[in-house]
Every structure is written in C-alpha cells, then in structure tokens.
NUMI-185382 format. One record per residue (C-alpha): residue in one letter; y negated, x negated, z negated. Coordinates in steps of 0.001 Angstrom, whole numbers, plus 500000, padded with zeros to 6 digits. Each point is the difference from the previous one (the first is absolute). Layout:
// residues N
<node type="A" y="Y" x="X" z="Z"/>
...
// end
This chain:
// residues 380
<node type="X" y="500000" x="500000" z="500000"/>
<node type="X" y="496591" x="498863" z="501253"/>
<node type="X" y="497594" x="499404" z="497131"/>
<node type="X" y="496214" x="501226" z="500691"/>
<node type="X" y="497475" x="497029" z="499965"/>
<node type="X" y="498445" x="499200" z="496931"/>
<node type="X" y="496011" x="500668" z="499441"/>
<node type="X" y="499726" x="496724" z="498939"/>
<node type="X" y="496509" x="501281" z="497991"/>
<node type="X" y="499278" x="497020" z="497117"/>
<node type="X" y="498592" x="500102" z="497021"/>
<node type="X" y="498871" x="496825" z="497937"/>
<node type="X" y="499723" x="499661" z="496188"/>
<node type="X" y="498119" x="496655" z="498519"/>
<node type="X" y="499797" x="499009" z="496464"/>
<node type="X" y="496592" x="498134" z="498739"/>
<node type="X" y="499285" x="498214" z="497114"/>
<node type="X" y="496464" x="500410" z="498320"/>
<node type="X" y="497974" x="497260" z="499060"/>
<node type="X" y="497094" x="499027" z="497642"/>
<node type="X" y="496826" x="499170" z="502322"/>
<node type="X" y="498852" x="497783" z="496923"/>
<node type="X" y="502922" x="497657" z="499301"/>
<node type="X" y="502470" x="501161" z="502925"/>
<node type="X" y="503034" x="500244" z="497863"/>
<node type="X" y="501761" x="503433" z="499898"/>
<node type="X" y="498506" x="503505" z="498627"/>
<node type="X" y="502038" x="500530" z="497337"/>
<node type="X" y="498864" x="503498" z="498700"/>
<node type="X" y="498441" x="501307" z="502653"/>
<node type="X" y="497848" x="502759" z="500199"/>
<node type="X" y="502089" x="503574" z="501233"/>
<node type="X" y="496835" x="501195" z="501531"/>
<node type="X" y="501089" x="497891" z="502737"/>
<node type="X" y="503221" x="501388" z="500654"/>
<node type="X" y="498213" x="503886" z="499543"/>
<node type="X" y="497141" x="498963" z="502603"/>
<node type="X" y="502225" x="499050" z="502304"/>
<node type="X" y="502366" x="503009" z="499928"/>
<node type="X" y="497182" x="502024" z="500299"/>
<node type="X" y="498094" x="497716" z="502956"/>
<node type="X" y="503488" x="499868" z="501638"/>
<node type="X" y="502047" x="503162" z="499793"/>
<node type="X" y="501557" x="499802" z="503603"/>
<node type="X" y="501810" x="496503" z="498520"/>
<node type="X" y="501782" x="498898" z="496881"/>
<node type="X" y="498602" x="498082" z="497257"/>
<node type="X" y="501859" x="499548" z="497055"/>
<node type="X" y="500304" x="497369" z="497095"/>
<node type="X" y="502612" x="497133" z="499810"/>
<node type="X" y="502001" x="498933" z="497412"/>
<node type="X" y="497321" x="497728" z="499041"/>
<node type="X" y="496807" x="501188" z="498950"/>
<node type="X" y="498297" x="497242" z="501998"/>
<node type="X" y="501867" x="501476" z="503273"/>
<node type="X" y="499308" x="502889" z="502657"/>
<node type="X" y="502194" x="500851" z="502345"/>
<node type="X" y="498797" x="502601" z="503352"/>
<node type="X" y="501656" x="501282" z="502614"/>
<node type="X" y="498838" x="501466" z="502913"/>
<node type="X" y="500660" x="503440" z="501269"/>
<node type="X" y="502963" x="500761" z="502894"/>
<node type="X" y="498808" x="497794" z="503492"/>
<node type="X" y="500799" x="501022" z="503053"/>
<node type="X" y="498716" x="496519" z="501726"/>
<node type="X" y="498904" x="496694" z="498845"/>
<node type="X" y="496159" x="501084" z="500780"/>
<node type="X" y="500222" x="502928" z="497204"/>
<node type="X" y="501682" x="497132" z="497838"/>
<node type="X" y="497382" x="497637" z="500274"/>
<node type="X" y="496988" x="502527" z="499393"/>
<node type="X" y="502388" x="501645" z="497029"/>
<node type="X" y="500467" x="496086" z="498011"/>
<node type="X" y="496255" x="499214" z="501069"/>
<node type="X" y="499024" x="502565" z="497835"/>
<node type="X" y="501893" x="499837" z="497488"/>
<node type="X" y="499190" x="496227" z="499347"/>
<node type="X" y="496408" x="500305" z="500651"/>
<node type="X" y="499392" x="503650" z="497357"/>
<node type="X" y="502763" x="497968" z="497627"/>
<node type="X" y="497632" x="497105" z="500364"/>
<node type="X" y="496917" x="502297" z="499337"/>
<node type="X" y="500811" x="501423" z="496968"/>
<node type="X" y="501673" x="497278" z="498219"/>
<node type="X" y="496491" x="497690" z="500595"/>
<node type="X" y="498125" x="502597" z="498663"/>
<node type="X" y="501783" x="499062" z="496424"/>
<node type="X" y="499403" x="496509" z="500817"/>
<node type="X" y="503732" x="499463" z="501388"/>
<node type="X" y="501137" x="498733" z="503383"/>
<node type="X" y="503359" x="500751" z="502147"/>
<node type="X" y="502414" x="497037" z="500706"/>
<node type="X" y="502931" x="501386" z="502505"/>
<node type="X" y="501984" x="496896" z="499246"/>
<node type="X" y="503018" x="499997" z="498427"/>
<node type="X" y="499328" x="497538" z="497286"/>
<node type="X" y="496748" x="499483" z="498157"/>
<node type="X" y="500015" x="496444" z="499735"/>
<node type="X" y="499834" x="498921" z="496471"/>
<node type="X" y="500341" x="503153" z="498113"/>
<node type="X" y="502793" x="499881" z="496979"/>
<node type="X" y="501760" x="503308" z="499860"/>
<node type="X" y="500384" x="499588" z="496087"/>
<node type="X" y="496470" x="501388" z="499703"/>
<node type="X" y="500379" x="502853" z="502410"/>
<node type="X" y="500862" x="503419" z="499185"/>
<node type="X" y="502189" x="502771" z="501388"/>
<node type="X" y="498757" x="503766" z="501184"/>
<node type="X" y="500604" x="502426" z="497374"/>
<node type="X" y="502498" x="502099" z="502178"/>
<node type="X" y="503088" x="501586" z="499089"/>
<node type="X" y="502108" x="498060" z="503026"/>
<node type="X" y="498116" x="496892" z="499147"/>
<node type="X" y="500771" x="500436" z="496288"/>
<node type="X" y="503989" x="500487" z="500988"/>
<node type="X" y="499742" x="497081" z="502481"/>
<node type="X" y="498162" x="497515" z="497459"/>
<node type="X" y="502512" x="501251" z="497401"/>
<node type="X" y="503326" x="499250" z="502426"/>
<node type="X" y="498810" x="496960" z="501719"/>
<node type="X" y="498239" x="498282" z="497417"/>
<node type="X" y="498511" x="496228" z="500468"/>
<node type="X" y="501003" x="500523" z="504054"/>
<node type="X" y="497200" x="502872" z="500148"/>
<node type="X" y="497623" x="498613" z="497656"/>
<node type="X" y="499411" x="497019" z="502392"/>
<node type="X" y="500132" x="502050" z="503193"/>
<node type="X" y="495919" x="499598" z="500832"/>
<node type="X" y="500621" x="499721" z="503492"/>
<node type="X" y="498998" x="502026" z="502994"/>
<node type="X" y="501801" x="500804" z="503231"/>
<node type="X" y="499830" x="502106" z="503150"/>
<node type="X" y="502123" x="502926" z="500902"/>
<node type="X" y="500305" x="501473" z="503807"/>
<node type="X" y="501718" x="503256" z="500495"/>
<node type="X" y="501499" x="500897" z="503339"/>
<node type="X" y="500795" x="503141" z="500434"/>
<node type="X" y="504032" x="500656" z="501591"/>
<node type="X" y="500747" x="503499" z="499539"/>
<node type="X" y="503002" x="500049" z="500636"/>
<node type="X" y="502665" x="498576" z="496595"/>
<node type="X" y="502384" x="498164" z="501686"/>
<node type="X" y="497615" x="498477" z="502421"/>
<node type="X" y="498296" x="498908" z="496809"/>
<node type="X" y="503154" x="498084" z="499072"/>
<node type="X" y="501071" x="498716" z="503103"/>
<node type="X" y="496121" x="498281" z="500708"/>
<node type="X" y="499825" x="498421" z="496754"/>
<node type="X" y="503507" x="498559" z="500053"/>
<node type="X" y="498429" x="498338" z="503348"/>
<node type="X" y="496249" x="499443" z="499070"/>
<node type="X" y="500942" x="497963" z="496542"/>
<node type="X" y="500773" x="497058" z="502551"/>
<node type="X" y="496434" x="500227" z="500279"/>
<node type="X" y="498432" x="500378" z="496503"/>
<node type="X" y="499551" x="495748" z="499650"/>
<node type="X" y="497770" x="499905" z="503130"/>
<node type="X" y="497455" x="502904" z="498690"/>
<node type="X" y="500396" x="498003" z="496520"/>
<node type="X" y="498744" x="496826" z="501599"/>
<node type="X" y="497182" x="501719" z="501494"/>
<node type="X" y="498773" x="501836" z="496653"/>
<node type="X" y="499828" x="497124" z="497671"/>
<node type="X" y="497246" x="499848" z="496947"/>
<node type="X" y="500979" x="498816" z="496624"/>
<node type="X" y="500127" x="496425" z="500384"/>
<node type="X" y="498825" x="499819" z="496115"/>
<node type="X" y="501927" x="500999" z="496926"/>
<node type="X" y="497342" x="500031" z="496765"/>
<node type="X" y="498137" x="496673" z="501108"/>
<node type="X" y="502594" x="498320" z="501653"/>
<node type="X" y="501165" x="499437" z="503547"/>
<node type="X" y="503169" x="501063" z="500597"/>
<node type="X" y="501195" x="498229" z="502956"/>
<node type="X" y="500908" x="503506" z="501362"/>
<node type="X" y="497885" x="502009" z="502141"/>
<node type="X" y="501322" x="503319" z="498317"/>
<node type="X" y="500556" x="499561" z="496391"/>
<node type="X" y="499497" x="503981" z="499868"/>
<node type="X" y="504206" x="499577" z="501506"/>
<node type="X" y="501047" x="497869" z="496696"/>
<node type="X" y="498759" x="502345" z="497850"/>
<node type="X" y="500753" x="503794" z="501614"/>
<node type="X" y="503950" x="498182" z="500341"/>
<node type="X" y="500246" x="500286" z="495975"/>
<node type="X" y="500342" x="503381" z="500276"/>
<node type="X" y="503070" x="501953" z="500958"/>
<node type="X" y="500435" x="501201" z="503447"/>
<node type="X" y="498145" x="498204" z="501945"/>
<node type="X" y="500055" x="497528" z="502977"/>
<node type="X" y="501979" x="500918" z="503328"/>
<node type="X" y="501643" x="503116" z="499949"/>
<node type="X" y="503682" x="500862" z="500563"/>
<node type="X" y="501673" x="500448" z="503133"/>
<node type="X" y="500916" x="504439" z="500638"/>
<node type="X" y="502357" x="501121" z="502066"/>
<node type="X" y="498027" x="503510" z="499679"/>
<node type="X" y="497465" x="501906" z="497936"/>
<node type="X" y="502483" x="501566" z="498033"/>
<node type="X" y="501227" x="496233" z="498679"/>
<node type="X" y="496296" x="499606" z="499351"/>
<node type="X" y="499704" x="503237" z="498301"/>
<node type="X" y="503434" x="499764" z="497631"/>
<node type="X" y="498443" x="496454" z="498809"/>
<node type="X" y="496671" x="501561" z="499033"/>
<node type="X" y="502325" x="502597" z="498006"/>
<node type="X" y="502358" x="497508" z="498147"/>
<node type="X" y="496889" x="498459" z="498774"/>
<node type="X" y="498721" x="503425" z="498893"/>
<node type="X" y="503242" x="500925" z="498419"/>
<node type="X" y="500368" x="497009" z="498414"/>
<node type="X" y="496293" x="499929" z="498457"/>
<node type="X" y="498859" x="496906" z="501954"/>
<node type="X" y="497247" x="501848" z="501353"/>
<node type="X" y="498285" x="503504" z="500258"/>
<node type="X" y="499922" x="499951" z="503667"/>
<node type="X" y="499707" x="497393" z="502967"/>
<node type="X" y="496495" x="499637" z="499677"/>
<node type="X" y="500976" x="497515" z="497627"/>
<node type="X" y="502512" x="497604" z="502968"/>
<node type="X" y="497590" x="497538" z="500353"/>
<node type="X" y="501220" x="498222" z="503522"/>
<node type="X" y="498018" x="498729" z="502054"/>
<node type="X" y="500441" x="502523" z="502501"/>
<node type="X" y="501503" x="503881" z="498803"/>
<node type="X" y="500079" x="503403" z="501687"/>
<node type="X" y="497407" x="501585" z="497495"/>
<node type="X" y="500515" x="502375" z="497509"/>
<node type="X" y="496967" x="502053" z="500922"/>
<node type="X" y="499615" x="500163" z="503587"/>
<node type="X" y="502570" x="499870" z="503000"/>
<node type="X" y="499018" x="496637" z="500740"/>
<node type="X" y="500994" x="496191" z="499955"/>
<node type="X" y="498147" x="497715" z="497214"/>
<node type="X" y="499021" x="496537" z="500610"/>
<node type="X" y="499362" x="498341" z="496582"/>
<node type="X" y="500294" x="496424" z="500396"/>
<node type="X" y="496555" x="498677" z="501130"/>
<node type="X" y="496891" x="498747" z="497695"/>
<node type="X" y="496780" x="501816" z="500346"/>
<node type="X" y="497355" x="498291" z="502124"/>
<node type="X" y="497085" x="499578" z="499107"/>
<node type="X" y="499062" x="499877" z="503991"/>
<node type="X" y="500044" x="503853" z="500690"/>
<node type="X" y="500616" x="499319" z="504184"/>
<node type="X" y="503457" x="497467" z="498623"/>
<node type="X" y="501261" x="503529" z="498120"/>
<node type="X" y="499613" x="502048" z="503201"/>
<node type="X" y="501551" x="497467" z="502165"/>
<node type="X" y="503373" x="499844" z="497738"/>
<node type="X" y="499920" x="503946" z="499656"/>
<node type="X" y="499984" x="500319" z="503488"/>
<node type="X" y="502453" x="496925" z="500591"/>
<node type="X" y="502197" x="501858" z="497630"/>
<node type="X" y="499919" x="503697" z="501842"/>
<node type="X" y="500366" x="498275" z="503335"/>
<node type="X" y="503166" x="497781" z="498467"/>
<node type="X" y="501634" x="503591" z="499496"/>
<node type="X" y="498504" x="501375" z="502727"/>
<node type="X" y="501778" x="497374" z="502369"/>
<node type="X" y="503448" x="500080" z="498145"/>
<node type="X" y="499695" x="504168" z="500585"/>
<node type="X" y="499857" x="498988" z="503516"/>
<node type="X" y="503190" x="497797" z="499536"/>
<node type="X" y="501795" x="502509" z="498997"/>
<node type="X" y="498889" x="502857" z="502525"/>
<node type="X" y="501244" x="497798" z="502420"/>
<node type="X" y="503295" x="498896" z="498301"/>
<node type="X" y="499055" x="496760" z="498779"/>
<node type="X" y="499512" x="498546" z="496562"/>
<node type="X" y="498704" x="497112" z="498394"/>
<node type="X" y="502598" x="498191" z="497714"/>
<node type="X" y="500114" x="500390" z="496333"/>
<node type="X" y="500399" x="496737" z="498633"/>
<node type="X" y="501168" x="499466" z="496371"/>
<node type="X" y="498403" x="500660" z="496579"/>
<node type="X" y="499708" x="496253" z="499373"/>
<node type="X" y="498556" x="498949" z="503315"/>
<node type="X" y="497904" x="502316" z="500082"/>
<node type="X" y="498672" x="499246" z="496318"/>
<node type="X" y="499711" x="495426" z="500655"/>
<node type="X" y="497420" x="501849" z="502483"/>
<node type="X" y="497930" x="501402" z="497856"/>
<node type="X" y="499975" x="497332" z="497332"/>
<node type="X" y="498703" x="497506" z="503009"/>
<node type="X" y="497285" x="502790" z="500817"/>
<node type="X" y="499580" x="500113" z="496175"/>
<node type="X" y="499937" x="495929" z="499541"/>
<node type="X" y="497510" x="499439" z="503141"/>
<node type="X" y="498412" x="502894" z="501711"/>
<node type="X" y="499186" x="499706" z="503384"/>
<node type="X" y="500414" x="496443" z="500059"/>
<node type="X" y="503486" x="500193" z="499577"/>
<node type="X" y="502813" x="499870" z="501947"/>
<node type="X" y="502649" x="502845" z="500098"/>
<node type="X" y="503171" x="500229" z="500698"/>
<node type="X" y="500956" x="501388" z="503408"/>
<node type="X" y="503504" x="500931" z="499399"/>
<node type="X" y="500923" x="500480" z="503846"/>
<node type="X" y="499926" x="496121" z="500476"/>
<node type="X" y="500214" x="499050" z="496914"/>
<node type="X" y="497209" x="497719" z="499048"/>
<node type="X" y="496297" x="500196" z="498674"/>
<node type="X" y="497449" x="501601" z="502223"/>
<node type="X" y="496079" x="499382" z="498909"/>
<node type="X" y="498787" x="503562" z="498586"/>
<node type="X" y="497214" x="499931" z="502597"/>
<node type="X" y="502515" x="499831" z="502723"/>
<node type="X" y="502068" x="503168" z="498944"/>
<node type="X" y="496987" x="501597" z="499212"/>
<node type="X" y="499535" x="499575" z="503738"/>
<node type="X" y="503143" x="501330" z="500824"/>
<node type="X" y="499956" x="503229" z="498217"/>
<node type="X" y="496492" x="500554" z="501685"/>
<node type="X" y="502050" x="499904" z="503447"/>
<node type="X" y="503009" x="501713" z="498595"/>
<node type="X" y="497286" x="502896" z="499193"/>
<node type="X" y="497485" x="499819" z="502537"/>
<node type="X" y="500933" x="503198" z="501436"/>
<node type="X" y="500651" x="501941" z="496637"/>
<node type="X" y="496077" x="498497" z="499063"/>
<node type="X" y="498782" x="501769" z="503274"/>
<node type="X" y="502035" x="503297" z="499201"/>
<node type="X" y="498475" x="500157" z="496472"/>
<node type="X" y="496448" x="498759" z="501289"/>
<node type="X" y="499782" x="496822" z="497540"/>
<node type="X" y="500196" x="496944" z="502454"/>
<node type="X" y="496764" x="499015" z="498212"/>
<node type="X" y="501696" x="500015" z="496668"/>
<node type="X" y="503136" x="498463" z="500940"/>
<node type="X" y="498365" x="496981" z="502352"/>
<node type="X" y="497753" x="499332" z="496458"/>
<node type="X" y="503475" x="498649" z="498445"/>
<node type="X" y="499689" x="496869" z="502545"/>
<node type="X" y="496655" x="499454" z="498220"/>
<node type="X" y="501360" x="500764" z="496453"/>
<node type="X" y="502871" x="497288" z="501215"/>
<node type="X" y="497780" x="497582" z="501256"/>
<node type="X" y="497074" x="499595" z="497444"/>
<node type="X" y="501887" x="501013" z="496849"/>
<node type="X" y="500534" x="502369" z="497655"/>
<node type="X" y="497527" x="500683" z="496601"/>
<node type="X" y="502211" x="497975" z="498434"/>
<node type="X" y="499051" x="497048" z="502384"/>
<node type="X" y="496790" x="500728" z="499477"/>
<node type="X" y="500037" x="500185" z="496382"/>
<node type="X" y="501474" x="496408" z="499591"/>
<node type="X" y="497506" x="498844" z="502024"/>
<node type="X" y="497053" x="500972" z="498388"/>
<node type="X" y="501653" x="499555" z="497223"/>
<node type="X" y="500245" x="495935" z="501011"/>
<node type="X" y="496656" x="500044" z="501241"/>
<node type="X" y="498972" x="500788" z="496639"/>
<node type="X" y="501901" x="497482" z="498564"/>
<node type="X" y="498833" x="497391" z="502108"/>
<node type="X" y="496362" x="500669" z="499646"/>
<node type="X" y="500498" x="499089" z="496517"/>
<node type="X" y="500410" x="503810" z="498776"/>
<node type="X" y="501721" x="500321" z="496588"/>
<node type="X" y="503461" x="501862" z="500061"/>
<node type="X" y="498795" x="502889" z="498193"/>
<node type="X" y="497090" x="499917" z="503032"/>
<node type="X" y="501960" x="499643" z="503196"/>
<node type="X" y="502121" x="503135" z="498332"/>
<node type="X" y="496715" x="502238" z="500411"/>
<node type="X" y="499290" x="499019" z="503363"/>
<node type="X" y="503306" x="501099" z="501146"/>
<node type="X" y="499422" x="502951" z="498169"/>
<node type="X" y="496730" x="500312" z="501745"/>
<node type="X" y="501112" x="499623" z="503218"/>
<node type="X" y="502972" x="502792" z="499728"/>
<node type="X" y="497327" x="502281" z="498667"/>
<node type="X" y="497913" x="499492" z="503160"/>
<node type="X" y="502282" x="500192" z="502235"/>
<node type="X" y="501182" x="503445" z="498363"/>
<node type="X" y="497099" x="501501" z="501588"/>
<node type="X" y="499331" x="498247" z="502834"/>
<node type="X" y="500471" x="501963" z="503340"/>
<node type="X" y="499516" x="503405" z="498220"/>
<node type="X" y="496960" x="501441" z="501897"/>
// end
C-alpha cells in the first residue's frame, strides 16, 4: 500500500539562557514578568520556562515553508530579546554559557521539574545547557519509523554543523559540544534504536510506562524520536546557534535529509542503516571537532573531512531543497562548513583575548559578549 506524501511542515523549538548585562554571568532568579510578556507579546508561538530558571525555551508555531520559519524564529528571538533587556538581561542562544557553575543555579518551580530534579538528581542539577529542536512533520506512523531508522545515519553531520559550548564553567573543553557530555548522563538518550515498525516503537514506550520508568515518551530523550505530541519526526541532537541564518540552514538540511530518503523509498530504494555503534564513533567525532572534523564515511571506509560530506548531502538533496523552496538555507551549510561554527568562533575570540593580555576571567566575557551579539544580529 502506497503511503501519501508527508507535509513535511517544521516547527523549531530553541532554548536560551539569560544573562546579567552587568557582569555577564547567568540570571539566576529571573524576573517571571519576562516569561508573562512574552506569552502575551507572542501568543501565535510557545514560550515556556526551562528547567533552569536562567533558561527559556520557544517554539515556533506549525511552518509550512522555511520562509514562515525564518519570520516565525526572527520574532521570537528579537520580542524574547526585547523584553528580557528591558530587566537589564540579554539572550545567549548558545548552548553553554561559558563560565557559569551550575551549583549556584536554580531549578523552575514546576511539578515535572520537581519529579525530574527529584529522580535524576546531580545529572539534572548540572544540565545548564541549551539545544535546538526541529520537528518534521511525517504523518503517517510507520513512515515515522522507517525515516528515522534511515536519517540517524545522519544526526553526526547536523551535530557538526550546530556546535556552541566549547566552555564548561571557565574552562575549555577541547570539545566543540560539551552540551553532548552532559545531556549523555541522563537516561535515554543518544542514538535511538533500530524499529522494525511503530508498534515495536509503541510497546517500548509502554514497558517503560508499565514499569514506572517514565510517565510517557516525552521523557526518551534520543537524539531523534517520533514525538509524543505531534505526528512528526524530532531532531534533538544539535546546539543552539547563536547565528539565527546557521539554525535555518540545519532545519532545512534536516527536512530535506527526510525529504530525499521519502523519495528513496517512493521509488524502491533505501539508504542503509548502519549499526548503533558506527553510527554513534560519528557523533562523538562531530562532538570532539565540529566542522573541522573528519567523519566517518562508512561506504569506503575511511575518514571524510566534515566539509566534504557536508557537500555531498547538499547534492544528495539538491532537488528535495528545490521541492521544499530552501536552496538558500541548505547552500548556507557550505558557509557554516567553511568558516566555522560558534564554537570556532568562540575559541577564537576567546584566544584573541588571551593574547592581548586579557585576564581569564576577561576573555570569558568577551566570548560571552560576542554570543550575545550575534543572538540578535540579522533580526530586522
């Protein structure tokens, strides 16, 4: 039986962390005006809190195109933006505020944030980092199942291309997505399991249940899920960027990636499903190096710079980008491959800092500085 072509419609959530204008550390008690401004400014979109007080996370409302995208996260950041400045507070979309300590931070008074502190204990407490959702929609269940068993191959690339917590309270990592170190203490996460159907998928979610793991699969943390709340497919891998033109190039990367293997599959054809594992040194390279690593390309076997497969997927989805109307979007991952990701940037400014005889505690604000500009930038 024929199954009908998805609408492919996305939605994007982003988590931001709120900062001090004054000393540029973390908000820790922020006002909730903020949150209730917003909400009210913003009622087409969702704003809600985090489970840190010093985090907001929005979403956009259902796109049916990259252009509604960009004009629905455009306004999001720039009213977010608004009304946190006028308590003196800026917006960081980065996943990691540089050289904040999470011991001082404190969690949203919320009944699931209560349970979740309460069952996941020191692993939650440190979790102030921020990342970047994309929702694609795929009507149809077992469609659902069938891309992401094929589109996980492809999680480590979008990683690579997302990358901004370099930093991990004051130090540098050596990582150019600490946010990945952290969110893999908690249970349920990382690539998700191979399905044979949606009703595989579905019995897992209700051992779980059953067994009192979890309420319901909101709470499978992969890095890619069907979603609990809407009929689509749930990238949840990548960082935030601060960059708002990077986060619309690897949303629309992502809907033409399932776009394409759609295609496959209307035509007989499939991409292979390679294992767990392989799939998984992938995204600890992506992890580890960003765009300037080199990934695995399992077909020959051997490392492939990230810039080159980067280059490859654009051709593999050149005709999915014109279907969807993002070639714009998509041909901005060349540029995200060949100058860098936030994280890039942050280490350099970071050195820069250093090197112009900046304290530590200095070249730490300038980063900060610099993800807080860039934040806004391109929001007219």
């Amino acid at each position: 039986m024929s199954i009908a072509e998805p609408s492919f419609t996305i939605g994007i959530e982003e988590e931001y962390l709120l900062v001090d204008l004054e000393t540029r550390a973390l908000a820790i008690e922020p006002s909730e005006d903020i949150l209730a401004e917003c909400e009210r400014r913003l009622p087409d979109h969702l704003v809600t809190p985090e489970f840190l007080r010093s985090q907001l996370e929005v979403g956009t409302r259902v796109c049916r195109n990259i252009t509604e995208a960009r004009a629905a996260l455009t306004e999001l950041r720039r009213t977010v933006a608004e009304v946190a400045g006028k308590h003196g507070l800026g917006v960081m979309a980065a996943s990691v505020h540089p050289f904040a300590d999470w011991h001082q931070l404190k969690h949203t008074p919320k009944e699931r944030y209560d349970v979740i502190a309460r069952d996941m204990q020191a692993t939650v407490r440190r979790l102030m980092i921020c990342g970047m959702h994309v929702h694609c929609a795929i009507e149809d269940p077992e469609l659902r199942i069938d891309l992401m068993n094929q589109a996980s191959y492809f999680l480590p690339h979008l990683l690579a291309l997302s990358t901004s917590s370099p930093f991990w309270r004051g130090e540098e990592s050596g990582l150019k997505s600490y946010r990945m170190t952290v969110f893999d203490a908690l249970p349920r996460t990382g690539i998700p399991d191979r399905f044979e159907s949606y009703g595989e998928f579905s019995r897992l979610i209700d051992t779980l249940v059953e067994a009192g793991t979890l309420e319901d699969g909101s709470k499978l943390w992969w890095d890619m899920r069907p979603s609990s709340k809407f009929p689509t497919l749930e990238m949840r891998l990548c960082d935030v960027c601060p960059l708002v033109e990077d986060s619309l190039a690897i949303a629309a990367l992502y809907s033409c990636i399932l776009r394409m293997l759609y295609r496959l599959r209307r035509n007989n054809q499939r991409w292979r499903i390679y294992p767990q594992t392989l799939v998984a040194e992938n995204r600890w390279i992506a992890q580890r190096f960003g765009v300037e690593g080199k990934l695995i390309d399992f077909g020959i076997p051997a490392p492939v710079p990230a810039a080159d497969l980067v280059e490859e997927i654009i051709g593999l989805t050149a005709e999915d980008a014109a279907f969807l109307g993002c070639e714009k979007e998509v041909a901005h991952a060349r540029e995200i491959a060949r100058r860098g990701t936030s994280a890039d940037r942050q280490i350099a400014a970071y050195h820069k800092a250093i090197e112009s005889g900046a304290s530590k505690e200095e070249a730490l604000v300038k980063v900060v500085d610099q993800v807080l500009k860039e934040t806004v930038s391109g929001l007219q």
